[in-house]
N, C-alpha and C positions, 0 to 999 in steps of 0.2 A: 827865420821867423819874421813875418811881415806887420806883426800887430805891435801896437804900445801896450805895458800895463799902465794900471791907473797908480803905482807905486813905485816909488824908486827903486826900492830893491827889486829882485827877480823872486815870485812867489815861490818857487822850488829850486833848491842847491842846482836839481839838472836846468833849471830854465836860463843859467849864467850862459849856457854854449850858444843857447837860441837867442838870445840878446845881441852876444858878439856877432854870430851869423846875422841878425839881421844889421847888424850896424855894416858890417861886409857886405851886405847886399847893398845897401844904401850908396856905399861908394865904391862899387864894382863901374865902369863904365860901359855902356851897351845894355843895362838892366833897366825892364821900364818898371815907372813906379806903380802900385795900382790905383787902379780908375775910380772913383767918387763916383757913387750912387745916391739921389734923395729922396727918400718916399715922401713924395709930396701929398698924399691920399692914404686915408682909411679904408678904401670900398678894398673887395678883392679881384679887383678886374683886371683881363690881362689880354689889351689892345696890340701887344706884337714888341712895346718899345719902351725903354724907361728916360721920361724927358722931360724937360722943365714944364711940360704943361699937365703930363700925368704921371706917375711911377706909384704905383702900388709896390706893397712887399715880394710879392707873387713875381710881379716883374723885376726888382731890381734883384733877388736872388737869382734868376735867369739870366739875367746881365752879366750881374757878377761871376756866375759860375763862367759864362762862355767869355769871359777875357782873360787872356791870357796870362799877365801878372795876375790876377787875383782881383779881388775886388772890397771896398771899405762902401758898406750901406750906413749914410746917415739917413737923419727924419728930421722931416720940417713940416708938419702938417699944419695947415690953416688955424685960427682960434687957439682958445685957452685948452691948457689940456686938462684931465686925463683923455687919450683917444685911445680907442677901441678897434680893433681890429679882427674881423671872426669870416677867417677864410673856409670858404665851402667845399675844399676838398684838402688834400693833403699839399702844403706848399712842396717846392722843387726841394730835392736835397740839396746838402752843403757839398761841393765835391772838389774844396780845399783850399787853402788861403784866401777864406773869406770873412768879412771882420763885419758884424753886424752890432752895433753902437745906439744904444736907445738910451744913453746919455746926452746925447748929439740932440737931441729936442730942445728947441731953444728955451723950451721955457721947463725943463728938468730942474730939479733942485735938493738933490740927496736922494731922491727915492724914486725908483723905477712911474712912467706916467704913461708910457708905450705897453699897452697890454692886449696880449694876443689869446683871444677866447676861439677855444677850439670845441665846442660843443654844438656848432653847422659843420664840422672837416669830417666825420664821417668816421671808418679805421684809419688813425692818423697819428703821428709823433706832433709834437709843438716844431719841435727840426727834425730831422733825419742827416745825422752828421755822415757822409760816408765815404770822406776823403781827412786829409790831413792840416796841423795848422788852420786851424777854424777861431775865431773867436765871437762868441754870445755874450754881452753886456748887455746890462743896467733895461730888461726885460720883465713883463709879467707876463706867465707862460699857463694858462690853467682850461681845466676840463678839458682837455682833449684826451681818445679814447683809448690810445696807447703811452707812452712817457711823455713827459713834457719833452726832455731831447735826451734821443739814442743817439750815441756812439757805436760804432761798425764794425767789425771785422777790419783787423789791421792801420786801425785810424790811431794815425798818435798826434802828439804834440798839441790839443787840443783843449781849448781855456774857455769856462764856464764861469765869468763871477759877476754880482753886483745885482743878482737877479731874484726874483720872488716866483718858488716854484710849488706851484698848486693851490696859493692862496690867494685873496683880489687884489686890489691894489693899494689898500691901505694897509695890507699883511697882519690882517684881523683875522677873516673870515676863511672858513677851510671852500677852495673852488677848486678841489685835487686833481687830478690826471689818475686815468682809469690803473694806471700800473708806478711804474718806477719816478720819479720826477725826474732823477737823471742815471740812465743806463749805460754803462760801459760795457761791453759784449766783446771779447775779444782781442781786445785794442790796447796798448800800451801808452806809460808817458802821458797821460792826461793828468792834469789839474781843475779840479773843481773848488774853487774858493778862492782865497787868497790871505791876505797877512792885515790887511787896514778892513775898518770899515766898509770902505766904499768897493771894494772885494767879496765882501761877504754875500754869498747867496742864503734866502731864507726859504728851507725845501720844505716842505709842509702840508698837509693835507692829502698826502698820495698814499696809495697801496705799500710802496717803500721811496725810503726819500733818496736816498742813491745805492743804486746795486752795481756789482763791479763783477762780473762774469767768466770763468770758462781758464785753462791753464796760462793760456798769452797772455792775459790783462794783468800783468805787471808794470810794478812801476808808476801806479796812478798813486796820486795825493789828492786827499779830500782835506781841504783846510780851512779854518775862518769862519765856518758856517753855521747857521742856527738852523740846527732840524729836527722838528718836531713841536716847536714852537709857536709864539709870536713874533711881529718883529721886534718888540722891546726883549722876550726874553724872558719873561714873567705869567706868561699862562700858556696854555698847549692846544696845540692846531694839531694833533698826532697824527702820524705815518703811522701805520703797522705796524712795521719797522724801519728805524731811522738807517741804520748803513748796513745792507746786508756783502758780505763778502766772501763769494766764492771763488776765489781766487789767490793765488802768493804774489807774497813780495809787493803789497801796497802799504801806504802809510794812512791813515787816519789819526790829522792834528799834527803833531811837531813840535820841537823847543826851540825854535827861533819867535819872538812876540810876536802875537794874533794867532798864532798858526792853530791853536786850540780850539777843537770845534765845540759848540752847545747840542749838547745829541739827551735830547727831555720830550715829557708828556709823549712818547711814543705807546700804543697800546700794546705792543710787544716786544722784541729786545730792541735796546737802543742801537746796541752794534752785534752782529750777528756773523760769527765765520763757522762756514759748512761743509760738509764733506762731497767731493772728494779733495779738492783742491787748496783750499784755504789754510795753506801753511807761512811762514815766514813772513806775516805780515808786522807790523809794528804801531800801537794803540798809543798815542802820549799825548801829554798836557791838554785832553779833555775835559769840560764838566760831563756828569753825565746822570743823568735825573735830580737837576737840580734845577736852578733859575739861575740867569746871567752873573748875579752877582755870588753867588756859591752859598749863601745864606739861607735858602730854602727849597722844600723837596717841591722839584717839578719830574713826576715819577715815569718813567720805565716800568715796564714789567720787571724785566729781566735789564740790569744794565749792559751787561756784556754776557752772550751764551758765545761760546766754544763746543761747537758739538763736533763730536770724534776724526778733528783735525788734529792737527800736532806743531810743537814747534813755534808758535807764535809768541808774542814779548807785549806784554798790558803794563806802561812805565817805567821805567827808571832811574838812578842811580841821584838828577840831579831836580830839584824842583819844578825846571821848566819842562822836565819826563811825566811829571806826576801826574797821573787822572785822579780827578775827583769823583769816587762815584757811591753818591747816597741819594737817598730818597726813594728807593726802586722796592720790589719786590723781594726780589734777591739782585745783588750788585753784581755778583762774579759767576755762572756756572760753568764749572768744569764737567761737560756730559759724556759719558761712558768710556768705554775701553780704547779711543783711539783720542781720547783726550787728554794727553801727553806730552810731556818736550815744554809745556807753557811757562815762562817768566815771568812773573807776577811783583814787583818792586815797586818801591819808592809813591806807591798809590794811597789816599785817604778812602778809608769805606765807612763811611756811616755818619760822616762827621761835616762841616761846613769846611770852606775852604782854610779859615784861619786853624782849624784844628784843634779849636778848644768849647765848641757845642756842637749837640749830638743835630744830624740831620738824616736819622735811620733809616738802612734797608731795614724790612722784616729779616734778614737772612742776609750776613754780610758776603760769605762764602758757602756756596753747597760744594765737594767738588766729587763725583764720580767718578772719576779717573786714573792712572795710577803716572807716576813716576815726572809729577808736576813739583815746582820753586816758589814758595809763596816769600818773598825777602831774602835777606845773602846776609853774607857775615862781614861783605863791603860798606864801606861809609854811606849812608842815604839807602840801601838797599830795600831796607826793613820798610814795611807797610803798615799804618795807623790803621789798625781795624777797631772801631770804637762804635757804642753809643746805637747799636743795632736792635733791634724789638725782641729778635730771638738770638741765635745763636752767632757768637764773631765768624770763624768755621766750623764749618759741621764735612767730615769725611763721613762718606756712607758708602756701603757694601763692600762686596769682595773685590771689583775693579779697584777700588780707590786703596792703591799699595803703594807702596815706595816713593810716596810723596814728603818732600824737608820743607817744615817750617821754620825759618831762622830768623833772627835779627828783630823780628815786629812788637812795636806793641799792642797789644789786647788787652783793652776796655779802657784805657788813659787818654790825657791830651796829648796833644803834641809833643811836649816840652818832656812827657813820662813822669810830671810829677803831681796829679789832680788825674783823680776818677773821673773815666765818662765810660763808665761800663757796660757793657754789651749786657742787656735784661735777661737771658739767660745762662749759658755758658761764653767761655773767652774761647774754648777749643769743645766739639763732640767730636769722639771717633764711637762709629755705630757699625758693627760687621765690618768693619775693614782694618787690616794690617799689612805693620812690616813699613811703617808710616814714623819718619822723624821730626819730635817734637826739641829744637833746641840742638846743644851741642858738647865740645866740649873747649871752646876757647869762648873769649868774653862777647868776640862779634857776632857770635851763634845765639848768645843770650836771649830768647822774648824775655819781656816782660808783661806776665800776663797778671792784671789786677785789676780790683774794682768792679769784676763782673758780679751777676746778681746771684748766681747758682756757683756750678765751679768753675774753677780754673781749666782746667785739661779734667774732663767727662771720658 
């Protein structure tokens, strides 16, 4: 791997090999280093050559892609910034270790100033990634009429962070991309986000803020990021949907610090995994319709829908597993018959992060499905389901069979000694059976109190 990050650590456990490898490249002898590109120019004009006297974007991508190591594009444009950039057809694709850097402006200072308006590019991505080891920093990417940046068929190792996608440049205002902000199609081993601040992408104002596509697209991490949002954190630019996932075996957020993404104000589910594909993925230390600071509802429809995939894991055993997810419509949907195999731990539903006031879905839990884990009888398992408008869970119909509730409490604080009870019932079961409520050793135990109606309906 040919790029730096902007952090000491490596943003994903797998990114430790691409490190070592590039530190091995570095001192391989016979390996050239790659060639420094400067966009000296806003306009999008492309005279044949990228040189001290002209280099647009358009050209130093073309540069970059035909050299042979690879290629590192800074910017040095004239004046004060913010500069604008609105190319009039679709720029060249990425087609592999090429490092595009809009930190690199001399006069950058925390927040993206390099903004690329794609509303002259016509049918057009922001990139077209469709080779391997790419990296996109500290970018504004908006209105162009397909994603801000796709990812390809069999493109991996691929790092997206530091960027503002679909909104202008003071990460206020929704200037979305007609579809995905960032698209993964196929492609394994990307990262999208990262662990610090200056990592963080804010995807925002799209159709969806990142979709991860197709049975190959494993092994992607979405981390660090605020989607659906502002860039403070505190009011909502909404996507659609914030992370849709059709695909296995990705992560979205993590329990190493930062890794936790803000996935709020989206107008439909915050995270979404679908059939056929979206099995084996893993949901942790998110907020999710909430505001940065976990204190107030910045809502979702839906926080997380599950529709009739199987097998997936929302949390965790240890703190840094937990999603926080209140303030939505409904927080959890488990939907229909192929809605299955899910892990549900160690998560807060309805409540702020500290876990002693209510920050209510209407509906902490619906779940239609049969033979789901809402908490365990292991230490930390159990899930705070509190402080919800209507019901903590509600199991409905005849799919929703052979699902164990263990370990949680319902309608309390944290601590399980002060009511914050869910305004209807702690548990409904409506039409559906053959459903465990509890156990019979002391780790099975809910405790279910302080609701407004009953206990177990």
């Amino acid at each position: 791997m040919r790029f730096p990050t902007r952090s000491d650590s490596p943003s994903t456990p797998s990114a430790v090999g691409f490190v070592f490898a590039f530190l091995v490249l570095l001192m391989t002898p016979g390996l050239s280093a790659q060639t420094l590109f400067t966009v000296n120019s806003a306009d999008d004009v492309d005279d044949g050559s990228c040189d001290p006297a002209h280099c647009s974007l358009r050209e130093a991508i073309t540069a970059a892609n035909h050299d042979a190591a690879g290629g590192i594009i800074h910017f040095s444009i004239p004046g004060a910034g913010p500069h604008t950039i609105q190319p009039l057809s679709a720029l060249p694709a990425l087609e592999g270790d090429v490092i595009i850097d809009g930190t690199s402006e001399p006069d950058f200072a925390d927040t993206p100033i390099i903004e690329l308006d794609g509303s002259l590019a016509g049918e057009a991505h922001g990139f077209d990634i469709v080779g391997s080891q790419n990296l996109i920093r500290g970018l504004v990417i908006n209105r162009f009429a397909l994603n801000g940046i796709s990812i390809d068929t069999d493109c991996t190792f691929n790092l997206v962070e530091g960027n503002f996608i679909g909104t202008d440049l003071t990460g206020t205002l929704d200037l979305g991309n007609g579809n995905a902000g960032v698209l993964i199609r196929q492609a394994a081993n990307n990262t999208v986000g990262g662990r610090t601040a200056a990592a963080r992408n804010l995807i925002s104002g799209n159709i969806e803020g990142v979709t991860i596509v197709d049975v190959s697209a494993t092994g992607n991490v979405v981390e660090g990021n605020y989607i659906g949002t502002g860039v403070t954190g505190t009011g909502a630019i909404p996507n659609t949907v914030g992370v849709l996932l059709l695909a296995p075996g990705n992560t979205v957020g993590g329990t190493a610090a930062g890794s936790g993404n803000l996935i709020s104000g989206n107008t439909g589910d915050g995270i979404g995994l679908g059939p056929p594909n979206a099995t084996g993925n893993l949901i942790l230390g998110n907020r999710i319709g909430v505001n940065a600071a976990g204190t107030a509802a910045l809502g979702n429809d839906v926080g997380i829908r599950v529709d009739n995939v199987a097998d997936n894991v929302i949390g965790g055993r240890s703190v840094e597993a937990r999603n926080l997810i209140s303030g939505n419509r409904e927080g959890i949907t488990l939907w229909a018959q192929g809605a299955t195999g899910t892990l549900i731990e160690g998560n807060y539903i309805g409540t702020n992060a500290a876990g002693d006031a209510s920050v209510p879905n209407q509906m902490g839990f619906a779940i239609y499905g049969p033979g789901n884990t809402v908490g365990g009888t292991e230490a930390g398992a159990g899930n705070l389901i509190s402080g919800n408008t209507e019901n903590g869970i509600t199991f409905y119909g005849e799919q929703a069979s052979g699902n164990l509730v263990q370990g949680n409490l319902i309608g309390t604080d944290a601590a399980g000694t002060s009511a914050l009870g869910n305004v209807q019932n702690g548990i409904a079961i409506v039409l559906a059976s053959a459903n465990t409520v509890g156990g019979d050793t002391p780790g099975a135990r809910n405790v279910i109190s302080g609701n407004g109606f009953d206990g177990v309906y």
